[in-house]
SEMI-709924 format. One line per 3 residues: number of its first residue (from 1); for each residue x, y, z of N, C-alpha, C, O. Coordinates in steps of 0.2 Angstrom, whole numbers. Last residue first. Layout:
NUM) X:Y:Z:X:Y:Z:X:Y:Z:X:Y:Z ~ ...
//
This chain:
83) -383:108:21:-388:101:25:-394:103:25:-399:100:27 ~ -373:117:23:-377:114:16:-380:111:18:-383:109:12 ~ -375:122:36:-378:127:31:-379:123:24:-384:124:21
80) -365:114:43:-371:114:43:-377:116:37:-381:113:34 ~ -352:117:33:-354:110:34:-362:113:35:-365:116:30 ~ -348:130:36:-350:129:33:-354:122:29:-358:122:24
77) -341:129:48:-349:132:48:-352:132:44:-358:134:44 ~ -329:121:47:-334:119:50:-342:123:51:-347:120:54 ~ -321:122:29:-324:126:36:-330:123:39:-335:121:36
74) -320:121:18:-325:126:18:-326:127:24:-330:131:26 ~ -310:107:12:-309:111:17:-315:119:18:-311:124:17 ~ -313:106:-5:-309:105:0:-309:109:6:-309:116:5
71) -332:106:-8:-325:108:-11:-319:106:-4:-321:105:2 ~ -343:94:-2:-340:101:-2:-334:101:-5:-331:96:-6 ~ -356:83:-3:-349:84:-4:-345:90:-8:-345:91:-14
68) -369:76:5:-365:80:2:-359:81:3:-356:80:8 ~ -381:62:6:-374:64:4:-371:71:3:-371:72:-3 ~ -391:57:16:-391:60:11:-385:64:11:-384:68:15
65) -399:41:21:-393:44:21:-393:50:15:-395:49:10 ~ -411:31:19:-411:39:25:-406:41:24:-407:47:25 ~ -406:22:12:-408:27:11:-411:31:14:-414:35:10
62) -392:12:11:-395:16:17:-399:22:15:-396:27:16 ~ -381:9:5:-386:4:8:-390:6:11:-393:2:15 ~ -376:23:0:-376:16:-4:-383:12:0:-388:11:-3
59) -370:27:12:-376:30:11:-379:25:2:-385:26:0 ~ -358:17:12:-365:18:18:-370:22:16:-376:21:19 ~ -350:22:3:-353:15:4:-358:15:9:-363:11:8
56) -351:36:5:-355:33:-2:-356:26:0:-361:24:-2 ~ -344:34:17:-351:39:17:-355:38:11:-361:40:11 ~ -331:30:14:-335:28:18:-341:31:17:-345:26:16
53) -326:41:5:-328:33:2:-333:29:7:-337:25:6 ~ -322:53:13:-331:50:9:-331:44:5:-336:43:2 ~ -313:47:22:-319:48:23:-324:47:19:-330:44:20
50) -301:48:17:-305:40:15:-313:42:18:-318:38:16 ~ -294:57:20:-293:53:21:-298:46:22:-298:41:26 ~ -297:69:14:-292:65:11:-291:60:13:-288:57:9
47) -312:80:14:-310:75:18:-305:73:13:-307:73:7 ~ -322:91:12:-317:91:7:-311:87:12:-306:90:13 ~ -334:92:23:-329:95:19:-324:95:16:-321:100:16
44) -348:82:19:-341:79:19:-336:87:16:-334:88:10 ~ -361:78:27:-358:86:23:-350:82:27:-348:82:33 ~ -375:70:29:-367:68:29:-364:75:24:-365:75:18
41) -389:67:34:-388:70:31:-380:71:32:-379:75:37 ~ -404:58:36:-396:60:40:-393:63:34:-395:60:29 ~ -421:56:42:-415:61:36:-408:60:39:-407:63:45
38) -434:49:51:-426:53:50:-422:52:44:-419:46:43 ~ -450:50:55:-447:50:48:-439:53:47:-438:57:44 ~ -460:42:66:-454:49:64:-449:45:58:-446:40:57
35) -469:33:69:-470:40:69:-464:46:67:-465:52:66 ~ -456:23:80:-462:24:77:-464:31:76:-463:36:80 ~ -439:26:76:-443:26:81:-450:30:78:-450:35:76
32) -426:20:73:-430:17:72:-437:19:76:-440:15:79 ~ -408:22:73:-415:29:75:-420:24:72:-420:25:66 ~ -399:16:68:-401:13:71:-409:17:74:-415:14:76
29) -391:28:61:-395:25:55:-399:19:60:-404:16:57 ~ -382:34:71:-389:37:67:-394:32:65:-399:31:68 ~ -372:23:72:-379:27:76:-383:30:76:-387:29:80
26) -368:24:59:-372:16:63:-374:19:68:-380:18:68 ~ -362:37:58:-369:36:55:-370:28:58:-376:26:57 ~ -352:35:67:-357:40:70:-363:38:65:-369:38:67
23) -341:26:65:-346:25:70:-354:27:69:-359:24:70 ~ -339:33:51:-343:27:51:-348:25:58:-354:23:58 ~ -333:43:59:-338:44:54:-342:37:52:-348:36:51
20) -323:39:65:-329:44:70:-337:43:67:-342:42:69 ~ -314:34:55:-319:29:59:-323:34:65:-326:31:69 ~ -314:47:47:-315:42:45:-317:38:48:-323:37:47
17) -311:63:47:-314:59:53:-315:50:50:-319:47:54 ~ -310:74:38:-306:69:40:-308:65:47:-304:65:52 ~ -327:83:43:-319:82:41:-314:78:40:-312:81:45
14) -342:83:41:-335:78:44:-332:82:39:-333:83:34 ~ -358:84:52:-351:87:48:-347:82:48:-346:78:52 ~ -373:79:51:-367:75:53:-361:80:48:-359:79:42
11) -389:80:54:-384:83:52:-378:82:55:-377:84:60 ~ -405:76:54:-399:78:58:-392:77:53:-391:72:49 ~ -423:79:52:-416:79:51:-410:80:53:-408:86:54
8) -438:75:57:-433:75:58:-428:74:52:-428:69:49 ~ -455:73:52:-450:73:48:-443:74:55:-447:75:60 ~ -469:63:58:-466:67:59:-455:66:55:-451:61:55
5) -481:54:48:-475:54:52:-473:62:52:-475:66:48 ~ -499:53:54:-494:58:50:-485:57:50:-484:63:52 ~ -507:49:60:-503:41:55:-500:49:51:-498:49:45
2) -511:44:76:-511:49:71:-507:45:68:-504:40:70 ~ -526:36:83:-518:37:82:-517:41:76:-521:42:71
//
């Protein structure tokens, strides 16, 4: 058996999305699948509505989580590109 993990990364934009965004990393962060190593990755465009307090207390308990946080508003293409 091969004993290399494979890396996977996925990428979560948000904008003002507050309970999409909680939803959506409890479903990432359930990904337990032998062999594979997942990264999630939270690119918060410049949210006001409480979103990145959600995503530091989740990415707090959780370290596959990896935080970023944009200046206000940059636009949904430019979420992926920081990730």
């Amino acid at each position: 058996m091969n004993d290399i993990l494979k890396k996977t990364a996925l990428v979560l934009p948000v904008h003002n999305r507050k309970a999409i965004t909680l939803q959506g990393l409890r479903s990432l962060s359930r990904i337990d699948k032998a062999g594979l190593d997942v990264r999630i990755f939270v690119i918060d465009d410049g949210s006001t509505d409480g979103s990145r307090a959600v995503i530091k207390a989740f990415g707090a308990k959780n370290s596959r989580v990896r935080r970023v946080f944009l200046r206000p508003n940059r636009r949904k293409a430019t979420a992926p590109s920081a990730g």
